[in-house]
SEMI-356892 format. One record per residue (C-alpha): x negated, y negated, z. Coordinates in steps of 0.05 Angstrom, whole numbers, padded with zeros to 5 digits, always signed. Example, Ala and Ser with C-alpha at 12.3 -4.5 7.8 and 13.67 -1.06 7.14 Angstrom:
<nodes>
-00246+00090+00156
-00273+00021+00143
</nodes>
This chain:
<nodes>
-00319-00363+02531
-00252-00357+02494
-00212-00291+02508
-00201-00262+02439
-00120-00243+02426
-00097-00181+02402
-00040-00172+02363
+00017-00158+02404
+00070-00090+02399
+00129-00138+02378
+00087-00175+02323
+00053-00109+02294
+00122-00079+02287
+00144-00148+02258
+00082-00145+02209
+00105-00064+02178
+00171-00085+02173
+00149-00139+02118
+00104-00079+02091
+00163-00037+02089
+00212-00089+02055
+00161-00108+02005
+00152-00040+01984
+00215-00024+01978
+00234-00081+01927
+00171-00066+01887
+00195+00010+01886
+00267-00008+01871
+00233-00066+01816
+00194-00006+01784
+00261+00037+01791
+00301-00015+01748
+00247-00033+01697
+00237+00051+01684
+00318+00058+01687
+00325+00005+01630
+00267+00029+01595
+00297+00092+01577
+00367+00059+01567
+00335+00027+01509
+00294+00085+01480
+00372+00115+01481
+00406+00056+01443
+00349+00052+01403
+00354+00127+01386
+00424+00126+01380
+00423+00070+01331
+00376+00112+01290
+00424+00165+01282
+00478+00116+01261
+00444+00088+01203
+00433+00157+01185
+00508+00174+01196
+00514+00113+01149
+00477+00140+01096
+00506+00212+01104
+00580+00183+01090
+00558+00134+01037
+00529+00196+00990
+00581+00251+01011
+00642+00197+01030
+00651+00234+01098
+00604+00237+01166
+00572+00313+01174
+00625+00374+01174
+00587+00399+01236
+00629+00463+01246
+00654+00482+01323
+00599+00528+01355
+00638+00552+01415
+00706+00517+01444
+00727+00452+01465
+00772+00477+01517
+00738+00440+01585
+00768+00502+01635
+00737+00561+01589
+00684+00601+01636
+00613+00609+01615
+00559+00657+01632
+00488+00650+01665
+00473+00627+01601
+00518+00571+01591
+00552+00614+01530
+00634+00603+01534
+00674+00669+01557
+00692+00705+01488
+00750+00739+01515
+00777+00667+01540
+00776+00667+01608
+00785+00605+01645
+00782+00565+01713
+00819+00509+01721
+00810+00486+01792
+00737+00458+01779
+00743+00385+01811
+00728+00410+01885
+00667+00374+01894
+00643+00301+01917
+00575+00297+01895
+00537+00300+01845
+00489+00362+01849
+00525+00399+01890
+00524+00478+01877
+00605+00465+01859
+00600+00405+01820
+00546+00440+01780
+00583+00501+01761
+00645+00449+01741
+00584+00411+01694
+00567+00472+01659
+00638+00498+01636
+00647+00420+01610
+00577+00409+01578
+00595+00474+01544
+00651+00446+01510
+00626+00379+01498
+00563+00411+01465
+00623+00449+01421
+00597+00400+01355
+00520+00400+01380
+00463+00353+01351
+00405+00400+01355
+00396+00454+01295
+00368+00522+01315
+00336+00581+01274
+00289+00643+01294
+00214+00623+01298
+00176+00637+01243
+00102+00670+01243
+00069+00604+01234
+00079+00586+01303
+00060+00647+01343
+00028+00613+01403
+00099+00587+01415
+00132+00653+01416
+00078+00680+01456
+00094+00631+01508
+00157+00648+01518
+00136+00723+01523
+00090+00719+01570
+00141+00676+01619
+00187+00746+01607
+00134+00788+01622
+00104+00743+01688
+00180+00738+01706
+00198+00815+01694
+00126+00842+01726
+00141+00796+01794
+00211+00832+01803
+00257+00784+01786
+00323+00832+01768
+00339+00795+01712
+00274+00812+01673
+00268+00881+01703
+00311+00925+01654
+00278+00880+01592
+00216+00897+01618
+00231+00972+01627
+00243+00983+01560
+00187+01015+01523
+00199+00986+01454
+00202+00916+01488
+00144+00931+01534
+00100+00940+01481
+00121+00878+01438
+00115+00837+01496
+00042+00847+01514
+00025+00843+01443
+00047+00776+01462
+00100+00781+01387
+00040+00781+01341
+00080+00748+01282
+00159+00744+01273
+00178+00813+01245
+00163+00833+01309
+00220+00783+01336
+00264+00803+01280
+00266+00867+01308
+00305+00835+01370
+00349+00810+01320
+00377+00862+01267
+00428+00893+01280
+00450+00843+01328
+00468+00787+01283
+00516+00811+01234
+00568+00768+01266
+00596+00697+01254
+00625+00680+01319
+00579+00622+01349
+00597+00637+01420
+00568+00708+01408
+00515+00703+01372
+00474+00639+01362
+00410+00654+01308
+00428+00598+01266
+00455+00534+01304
+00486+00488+01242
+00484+00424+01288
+00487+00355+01270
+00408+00348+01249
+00423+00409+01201
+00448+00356+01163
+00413+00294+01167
+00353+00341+01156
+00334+00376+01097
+00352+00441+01133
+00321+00490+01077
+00249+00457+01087
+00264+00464+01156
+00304+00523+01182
+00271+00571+01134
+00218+00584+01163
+00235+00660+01198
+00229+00728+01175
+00261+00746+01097
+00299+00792+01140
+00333+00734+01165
+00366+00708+01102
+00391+00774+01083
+00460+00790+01060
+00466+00832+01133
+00462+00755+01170
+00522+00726+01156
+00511+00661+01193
+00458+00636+01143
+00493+00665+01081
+00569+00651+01095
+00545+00577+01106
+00504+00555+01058
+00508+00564+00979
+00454+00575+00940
+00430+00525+00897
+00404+00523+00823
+00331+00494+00815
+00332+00429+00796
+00267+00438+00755
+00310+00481+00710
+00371+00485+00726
+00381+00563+00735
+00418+00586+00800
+00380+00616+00850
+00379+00698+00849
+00372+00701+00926
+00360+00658+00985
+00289+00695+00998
+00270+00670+00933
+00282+00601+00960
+00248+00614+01013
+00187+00633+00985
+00184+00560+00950
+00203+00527+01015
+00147+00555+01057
+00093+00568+01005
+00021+00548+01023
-00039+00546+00982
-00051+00512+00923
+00011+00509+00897
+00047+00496+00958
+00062+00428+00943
+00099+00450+00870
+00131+00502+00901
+00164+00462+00956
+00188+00403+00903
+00228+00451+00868
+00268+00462+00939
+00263+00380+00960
+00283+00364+00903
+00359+00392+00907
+00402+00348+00910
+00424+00356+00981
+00349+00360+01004
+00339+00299+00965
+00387+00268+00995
+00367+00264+01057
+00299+00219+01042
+00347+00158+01036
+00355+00158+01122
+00288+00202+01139
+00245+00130+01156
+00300+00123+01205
+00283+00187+01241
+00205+00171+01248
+00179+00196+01310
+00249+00213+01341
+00263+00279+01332
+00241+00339+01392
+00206+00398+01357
+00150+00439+01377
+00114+00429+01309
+00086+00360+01274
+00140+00363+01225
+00123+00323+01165
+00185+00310+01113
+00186+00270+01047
+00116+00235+01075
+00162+00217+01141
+00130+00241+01215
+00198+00259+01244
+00162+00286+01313
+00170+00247+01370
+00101+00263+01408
+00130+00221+01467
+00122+00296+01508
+00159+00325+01451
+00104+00382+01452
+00118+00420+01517
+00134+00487+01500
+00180+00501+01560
+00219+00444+01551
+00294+00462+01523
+00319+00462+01470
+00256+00467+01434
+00255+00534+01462
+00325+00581+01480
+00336+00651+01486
+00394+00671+01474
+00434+00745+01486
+00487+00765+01434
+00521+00802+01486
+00553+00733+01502
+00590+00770+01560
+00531+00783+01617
+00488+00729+01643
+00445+00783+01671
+00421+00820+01615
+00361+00802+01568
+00356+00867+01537
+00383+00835+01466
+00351+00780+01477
+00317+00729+01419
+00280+00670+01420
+00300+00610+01380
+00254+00544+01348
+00297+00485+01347
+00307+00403+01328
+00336+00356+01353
+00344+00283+01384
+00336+00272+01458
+00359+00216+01500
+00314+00168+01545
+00320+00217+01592
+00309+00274+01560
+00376+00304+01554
+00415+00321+01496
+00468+00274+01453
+00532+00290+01449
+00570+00284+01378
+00645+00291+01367
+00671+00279+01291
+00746+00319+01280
+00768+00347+01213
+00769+00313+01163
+00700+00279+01188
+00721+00205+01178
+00703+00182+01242
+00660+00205+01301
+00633+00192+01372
+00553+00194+01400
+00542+00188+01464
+00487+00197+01525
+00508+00226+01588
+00466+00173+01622
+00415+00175+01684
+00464+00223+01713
+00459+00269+01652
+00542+00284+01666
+00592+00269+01619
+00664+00280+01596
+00690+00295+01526
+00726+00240+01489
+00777+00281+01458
+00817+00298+01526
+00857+00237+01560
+00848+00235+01631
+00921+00200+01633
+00948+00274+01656
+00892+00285+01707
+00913+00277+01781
+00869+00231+01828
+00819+00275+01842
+00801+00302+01773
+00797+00223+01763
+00756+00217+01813
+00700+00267+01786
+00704+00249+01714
+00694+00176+01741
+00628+00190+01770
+00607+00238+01714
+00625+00176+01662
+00604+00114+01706
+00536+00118+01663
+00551+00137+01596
+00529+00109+01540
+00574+00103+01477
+00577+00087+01399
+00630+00097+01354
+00630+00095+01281
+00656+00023+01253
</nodes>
């Protein structure tokens, strides 16, 4: 009778080390195919916004005057919050790192992705009382956050006023606006952020969009929304509007007459505009809402719908000094275009708006601005900007 062989130590080992080298190709395979998946989702996305950058400049004969919202100055020291230093403080030595992800490399990031976020894509505006379940979310994170001890919740949640708003979980946004008045009578964008006129507050009609908050908010006593925008007349009759509530009212009116009421706002000119490029923007844009404009799904619902994903939600402090304080803090809705990997564009267009940059910090998610020249930089700046840029991808207007 035959003795039956085993397998033997050397070929077992022999026989996992194929295993192991197979699965490692397949993993790398998958790697690769997911990488250049999202690198085309970005072009693709990217290309989208061009053609409506396109359109933009062929009705108004420049690209969007997206107006600075903090500085471009690279070395200029942010909080907790990633807010720039308002009394211009800055730190130059910020290339002493190697690596990517590093706690030093990561503080460098965030004082640069300040400044290259200086013209940003997304626009932001206080959430309105149509959306409560998304304010409520945030809430109840503060209150979770503030009830478990973590410091930087602690003196929010100490606060009687506030305590009682939050577990009433902001039943509808006068309740928010009461984080808000009072705090927002100033224009400087590093301080105080209620109104974020980014590059989608143009390519969007932004009063069928960003009016959704509080009547409070469009008050003379904001002067981010009124210093910024003119009213219009109605292009039904011609008059000029009395008041921006008035607007307003037409802009979010429900009912039976909604769909009159909002014509007489999408039908102004520069809200008209805007339905030349929307088919470009179908099912592109990150909001927390389905946001449905001149018969155009603009939502991307690729995930688009998380409520704790940024920036469809921020809170903000007006303070703009303390990273550790959320006692004046607000909570802001917000739109915008995301990358293939879920990070934010970057858009750069100087005075007077005749040309412009859009670009994707890549895989990495680390970029550099355009506008500085590295010529100047010693070896080791080099060195990091090289592995923060090694990824990017870039368009330029023609």
């Amino acid at each position: 009778m035959p003795v039956k062989r085993g397998f033997t130590l050397v070929e077992m080992l022999i026989v996992v080390a194929v295993l192991v080298t197979l699965m490692t190709i397949t993993f790398r395979l998958s790697n690769i195919g997911s990488d250049q998946s999202r690198r085309n989702t970005t072009i693709s996305k990217m290309q989208r916004l061009e053609n409506c950058l396109s359109g933009y400049f062929a009705a108004f004969g420049s690209y969007p005057p997206v107006k600075l919202h903090g500085s471009r100055n690279i070395y200029l020291q942010v909080n907790n919050q990633g807010i720039q230093n308002v009394d211009g403080q800055e730190k130059t030595e910020i290339w002493d790192w190697t690596s990517i992800g590093s706690s030093e490399e990561y503080r460098a990031w965030r004082q640069v992705q300040a400044a290259c976020l200086a013209q940003p894509v997304a626009c932001s505006f206080p959430f309105s009382s149509d959306y409560d379940p998304a304010v409520k979310a945030v809430s109840d994170q503060i209150v979770r956050r503030a009830t478990s001890g973590e410091t930087r919740y602690k003196s929010y949640w100490e606060d009687p006023s506030t305590k009682a708003r939050l577990s009433a979980g902001f039943k509808s946004s006068s309740q928010v606006s009461g984080l808000l008045i009072g705090k927002a009578s100033k224009s400087d964008w590093r301080e105080v952020q209620m109104f974020q006129f980014g590059l989608m507050s143009f390519l969007l009609p932004r009063y069928l969009v960003m009016m959704r908050g509080s009547d409070s908010f469009f008050g003379p006593q904001i002067a981010q929304w009124v210093n910024n925008n003119a009213l219009p007349c109605d292009p039904f009759d011609g008059n000029l509007y009395s008041a921006w509530t008035t607007l307003k009212d037409k802009a979010t009116a429900s009912g039976k007459n909604a769909k009159q009421d909002q014509a007489h706002v999408a039908n102004i000119p520069s809200q008209a505009v805007c339905a030349r490029w929307m088919p470009n923007l179908e099912k592109t844009c990150s909001c927390n809402r389905p946001t449905t404009l001149f018969g155009i799904d603009v939502r991307d619902n690729n995930g688009s719908g998380s409520l704790r994903t940024t920036p469809h939600i921020e809170m903000y402090a007006p303070n703009g000094g303390s990273g550790d304080t959320t006692s004046d803090q607000y909570v802001l809705d917000s739109i915008t275009v995301l990358d293939g990997w879920w990070n934010k564009f970057y858009y750069y267009s100087p005075p007077p708006y005749q040309t412009y940059v859009i670009w994707s910090g890549g895989p990495n998610g680390r970029t550099f601005p355009p506008w500085i020249s590295r010529e100047g930089m010693d070896s080791k700046a080099n060195k990091c900007i090289g592995l923060w840029t090694e990824d990017d991808i870039i368009h330029m207007s023609n």
